[in-house]
C-alpha positions in Angstrom: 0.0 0.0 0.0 3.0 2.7 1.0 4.7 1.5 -2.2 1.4 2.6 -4.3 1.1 5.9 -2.4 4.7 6.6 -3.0 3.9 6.0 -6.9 1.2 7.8 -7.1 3.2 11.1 -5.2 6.2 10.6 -7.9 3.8 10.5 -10.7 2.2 13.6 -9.6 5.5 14.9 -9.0 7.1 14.5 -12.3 3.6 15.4 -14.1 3.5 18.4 -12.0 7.1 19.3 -13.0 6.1 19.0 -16.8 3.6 21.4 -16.4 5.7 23.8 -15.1 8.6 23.4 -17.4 5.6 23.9 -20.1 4.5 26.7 -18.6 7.7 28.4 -18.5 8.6 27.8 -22.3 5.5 29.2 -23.6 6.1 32.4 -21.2 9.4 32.6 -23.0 8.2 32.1 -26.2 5.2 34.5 -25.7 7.9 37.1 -24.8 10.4 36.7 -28.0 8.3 35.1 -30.8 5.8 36.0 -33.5 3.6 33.9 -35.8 3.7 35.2 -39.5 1.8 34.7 -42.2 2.9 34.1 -45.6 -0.6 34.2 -47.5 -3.3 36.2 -47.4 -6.5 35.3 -45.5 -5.3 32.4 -43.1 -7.6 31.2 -40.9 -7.9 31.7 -37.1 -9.0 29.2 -35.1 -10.9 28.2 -31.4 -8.8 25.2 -31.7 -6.1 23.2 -33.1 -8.7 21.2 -36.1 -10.0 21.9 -39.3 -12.7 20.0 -38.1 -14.1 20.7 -34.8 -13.2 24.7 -34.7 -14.5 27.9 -35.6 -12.7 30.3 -38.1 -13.1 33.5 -35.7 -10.5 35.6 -38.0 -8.0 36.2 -40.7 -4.6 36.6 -40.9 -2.8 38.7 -44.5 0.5 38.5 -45.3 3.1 39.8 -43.1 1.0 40.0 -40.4 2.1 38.6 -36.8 0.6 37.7 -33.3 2.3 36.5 -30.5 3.5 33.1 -30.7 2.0 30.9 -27.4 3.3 27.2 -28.4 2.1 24.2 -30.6 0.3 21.9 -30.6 0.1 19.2 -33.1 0.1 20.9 -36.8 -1.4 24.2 -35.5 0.4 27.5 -33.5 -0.8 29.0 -30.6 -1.4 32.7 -30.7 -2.8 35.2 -29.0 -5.4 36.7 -30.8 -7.5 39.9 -29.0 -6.3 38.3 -25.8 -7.3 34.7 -26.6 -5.5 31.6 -27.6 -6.3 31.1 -31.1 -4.5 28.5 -33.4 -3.0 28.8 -37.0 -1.8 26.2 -39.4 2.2 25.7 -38.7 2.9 24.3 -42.0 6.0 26.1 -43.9 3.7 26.8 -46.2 1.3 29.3 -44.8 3.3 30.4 -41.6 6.6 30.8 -40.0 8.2 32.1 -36.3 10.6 34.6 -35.9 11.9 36.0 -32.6 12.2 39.5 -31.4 15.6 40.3 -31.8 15.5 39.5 -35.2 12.3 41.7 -35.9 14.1 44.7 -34.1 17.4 44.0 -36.6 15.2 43.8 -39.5 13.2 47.0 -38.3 16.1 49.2 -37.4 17.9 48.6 -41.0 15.1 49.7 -42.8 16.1 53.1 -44.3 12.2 53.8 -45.2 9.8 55.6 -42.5 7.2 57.2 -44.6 4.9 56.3 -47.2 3.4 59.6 -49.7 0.8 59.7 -51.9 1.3 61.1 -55.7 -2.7 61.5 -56.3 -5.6 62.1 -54.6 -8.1 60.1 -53.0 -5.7 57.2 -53.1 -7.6 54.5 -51.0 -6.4 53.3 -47.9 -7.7 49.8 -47.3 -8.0 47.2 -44.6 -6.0 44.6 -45.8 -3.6 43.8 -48.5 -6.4 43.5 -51.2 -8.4 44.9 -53.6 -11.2 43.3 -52.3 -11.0 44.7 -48.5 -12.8 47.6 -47.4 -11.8 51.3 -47.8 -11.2 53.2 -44.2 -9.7 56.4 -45.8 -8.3 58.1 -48.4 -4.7 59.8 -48.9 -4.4 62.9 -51.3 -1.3 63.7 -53.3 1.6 64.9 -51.3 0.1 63.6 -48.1 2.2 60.8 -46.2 2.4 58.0 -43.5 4.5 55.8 -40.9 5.8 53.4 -42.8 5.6 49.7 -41.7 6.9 47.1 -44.5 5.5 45.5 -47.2 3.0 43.1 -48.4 2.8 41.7 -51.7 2.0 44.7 -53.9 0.6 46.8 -50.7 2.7 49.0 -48.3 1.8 48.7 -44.3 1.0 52.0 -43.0 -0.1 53.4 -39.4 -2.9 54.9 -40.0 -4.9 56.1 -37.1 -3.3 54.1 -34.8 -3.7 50.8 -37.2 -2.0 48.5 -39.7 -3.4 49.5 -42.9 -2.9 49.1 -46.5 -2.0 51.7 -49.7 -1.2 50.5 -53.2 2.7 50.1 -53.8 2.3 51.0 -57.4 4.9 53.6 -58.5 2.2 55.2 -60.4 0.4 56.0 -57.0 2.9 56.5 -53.9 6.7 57.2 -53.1 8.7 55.7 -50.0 11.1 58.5 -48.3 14.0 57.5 -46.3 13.9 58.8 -42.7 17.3 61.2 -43.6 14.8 62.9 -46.3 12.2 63.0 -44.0 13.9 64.6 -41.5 15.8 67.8 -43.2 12.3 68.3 -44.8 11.0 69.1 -41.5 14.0 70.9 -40.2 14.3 73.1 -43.2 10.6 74.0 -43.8 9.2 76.0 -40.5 4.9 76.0 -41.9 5.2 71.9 -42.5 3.9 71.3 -39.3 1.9 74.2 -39.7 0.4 72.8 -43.4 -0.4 69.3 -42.0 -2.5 70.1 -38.7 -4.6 72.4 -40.9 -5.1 69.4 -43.8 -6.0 67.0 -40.7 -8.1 69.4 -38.9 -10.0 70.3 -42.2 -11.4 67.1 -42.6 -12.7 66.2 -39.5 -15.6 68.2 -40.6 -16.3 66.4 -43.6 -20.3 66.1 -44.0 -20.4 69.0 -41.9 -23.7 70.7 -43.3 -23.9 73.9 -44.9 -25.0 76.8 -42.9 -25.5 81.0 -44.5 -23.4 82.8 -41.4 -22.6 79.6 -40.0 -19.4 79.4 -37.9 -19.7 76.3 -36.0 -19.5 72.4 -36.3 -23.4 72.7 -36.5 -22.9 74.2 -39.9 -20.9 76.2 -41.4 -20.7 78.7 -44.6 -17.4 78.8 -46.4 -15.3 81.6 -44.6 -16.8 80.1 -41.3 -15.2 76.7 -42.0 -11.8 77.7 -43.1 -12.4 80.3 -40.1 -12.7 77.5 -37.9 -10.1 75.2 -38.9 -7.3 77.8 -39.0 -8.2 78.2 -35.3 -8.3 74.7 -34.1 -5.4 73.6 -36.3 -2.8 76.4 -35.4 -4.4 79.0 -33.1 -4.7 81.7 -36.0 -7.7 84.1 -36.5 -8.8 84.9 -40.0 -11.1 87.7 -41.4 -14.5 86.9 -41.0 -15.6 87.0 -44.8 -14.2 85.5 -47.8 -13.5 89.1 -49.3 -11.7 89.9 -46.1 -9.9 86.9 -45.9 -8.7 87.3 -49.9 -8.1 90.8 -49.1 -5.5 90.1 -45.9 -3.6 86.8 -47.3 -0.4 87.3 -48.6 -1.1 86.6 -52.8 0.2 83.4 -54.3 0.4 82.3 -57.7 -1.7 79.1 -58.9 1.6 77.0 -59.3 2.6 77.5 -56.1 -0.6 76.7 -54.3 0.5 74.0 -51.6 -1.7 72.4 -48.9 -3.5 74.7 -46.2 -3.0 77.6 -48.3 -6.5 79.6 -49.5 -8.2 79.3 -52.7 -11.0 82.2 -53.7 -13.5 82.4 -56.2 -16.3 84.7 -57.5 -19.9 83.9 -59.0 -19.4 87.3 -61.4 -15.8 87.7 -62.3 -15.3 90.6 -59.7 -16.0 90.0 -55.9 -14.9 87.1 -54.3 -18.3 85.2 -53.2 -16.4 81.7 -52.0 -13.3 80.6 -50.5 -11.9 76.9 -49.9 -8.6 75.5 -48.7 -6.1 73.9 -51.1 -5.1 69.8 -50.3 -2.9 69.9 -53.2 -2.4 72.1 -56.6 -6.0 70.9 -58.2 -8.1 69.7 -54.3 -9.4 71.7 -52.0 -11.9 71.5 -48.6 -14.6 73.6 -48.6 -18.4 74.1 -47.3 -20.4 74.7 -49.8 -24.0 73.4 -51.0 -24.3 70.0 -49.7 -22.0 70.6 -46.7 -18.0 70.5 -46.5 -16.7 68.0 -49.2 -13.7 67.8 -51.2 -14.2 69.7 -54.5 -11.2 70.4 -57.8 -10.7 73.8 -58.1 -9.3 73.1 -61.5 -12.0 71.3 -63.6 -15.6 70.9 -62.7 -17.6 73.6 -61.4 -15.2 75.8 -59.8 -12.5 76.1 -62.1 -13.8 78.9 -64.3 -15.1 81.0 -61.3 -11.1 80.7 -60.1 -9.7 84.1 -58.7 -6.7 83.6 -56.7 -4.9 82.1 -53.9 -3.6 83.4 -50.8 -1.4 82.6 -47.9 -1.7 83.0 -44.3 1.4 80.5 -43.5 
């Protein structure tokens, strides 16, 4: 009877111990590794079958969640703070640990990806077929995070998202570039709070004397975002605010700066601010929307810009 009591405590023992050491290498592991897939649209799954599990997500190319362990043919991961399982074949997925993600991550000479049109979509995932969250207008740029397939990875409001890599649509600039850009042009900073501030307000309705997010007319809205962007207060009118702004010629229009127009040739009756050398922002019928100030409707009533950067 002691003998089978002292078996039974040994067992337990050694069983106990195998947990632990378990335990401790998936710590490890959860610490150092990530999961990566090398296709688009892998599964996730609530457990380690293609038969008795749920798909509760997708994994694209490129992307990575921390690596938990294995168990038979399937990785553990922690997916929104569950353990989820992936395929481990070579085919679909492989492991890398963090030191070699940090090598890889600090070589890159890349930081930003810029857009060379407008209304460049920014999508989901790294497909044509994903949904659209935003849009990127020419000259306007992002974190750069890698590549997939014919997609780059950018932050974009906090997320992995996804821009065409076409050379026909955006540019990579190294972070050197990046940097004397900003140290050698004071109103960057200044242009690119104004372009972000300008359209939180799209949809915005269209308000005659309006001034405020409950509607606004067009020298209300550009009032407004000059204020909340960098703290500057504009004329009141359009007329006044052609009048005061510093004159610019059309070519060299850049983002933030003031684009004005007139129903009759003569006084200026509308005013919008310029995204690029053909975009602007403006509130007009319908509400604030993007608009070309160099085709369409606006183009022929096209006075003059001004600056106030």
């Amino acid at each position: 009877m002691l003998k089978r009591i002292a078996s039974i405590v040994v067992a337990a023992t050694v069983a106990f111990s195998g947990l632990m050491f378990s335990t401790g290498e998936q710590a490890e592991a959860a610490s150092n590794t990530s999961v990566y897939s090398k296709v688009n649209s892998l599964n996730i799954r609530t457990a380690a079958s293609l038969t008795s599990s749920k798909v509760v997500g997708k994994m694209n190319r490129g992307q990575s969640y921390q690596y938990l362990g294995k168990s038979g043919s399937f990785y553990k991961i922690n997916y929104k703070g569950s353990t989820r399982y992936v395929s481990a074949s070579s085919k679909y997925t492989y492991t890398k640990s963090k030191n070699t993600t940090v090598s890889k991550t600090s070589s890159n000479k890349y930081n930003t990806v810029k857009s060379k049109v407008n209304s460049l979509n920014i999508r989901s995932s790294a497909s044509l077929k994903s949904s659209v969250v935003g849009k990127m207008n020419s000259g306007q740029s992002y974190k750069y995070l890698g590549k997939s397939g014919s997609f780059y990875k950018i932050d974009y409001k906090g997320k992995t998202r996804y821009v065409s890599a076409s050379s026909k649509y955006t540019t990579l600039s190294s972070s050197t570039s990046t940097t004397k850009a900003t140290t050698s042009k004071a109103p960057t900073d200044a242009r690119s709070k104004l372009v972000a501030e300008s359209k939180k307000y799209l949809g915005t309705p269209y308000r005659y004397g309006g001034t405020t997010t409950a509607g606004f007319d067009c020298s209300g809205y550009t009032g407004h975002v000059y204020k909340k962007a960098i703290g500057k207060t504009l004329p009141r009118s359009s007329r006044q605010q052609y009048a005061s702004a510093k004159k610019i010629s059309k070519s060299s229009i850049q983002a933030g700066d003031l684009v004005f127009f007139s129903h009759s040739g003569g006084t200026i009756h509308h005013v919008g601010m310029a995204l690029s050398k053909t975009q602007m922002i403006n509130s007009e019928t319908g509400g604030v929307k993007y608009a070309s100030f160099t085709s369409g409707y606006w183009a022929p009533r096209y006075v003059g810009a001004g600056s106030y950067l």
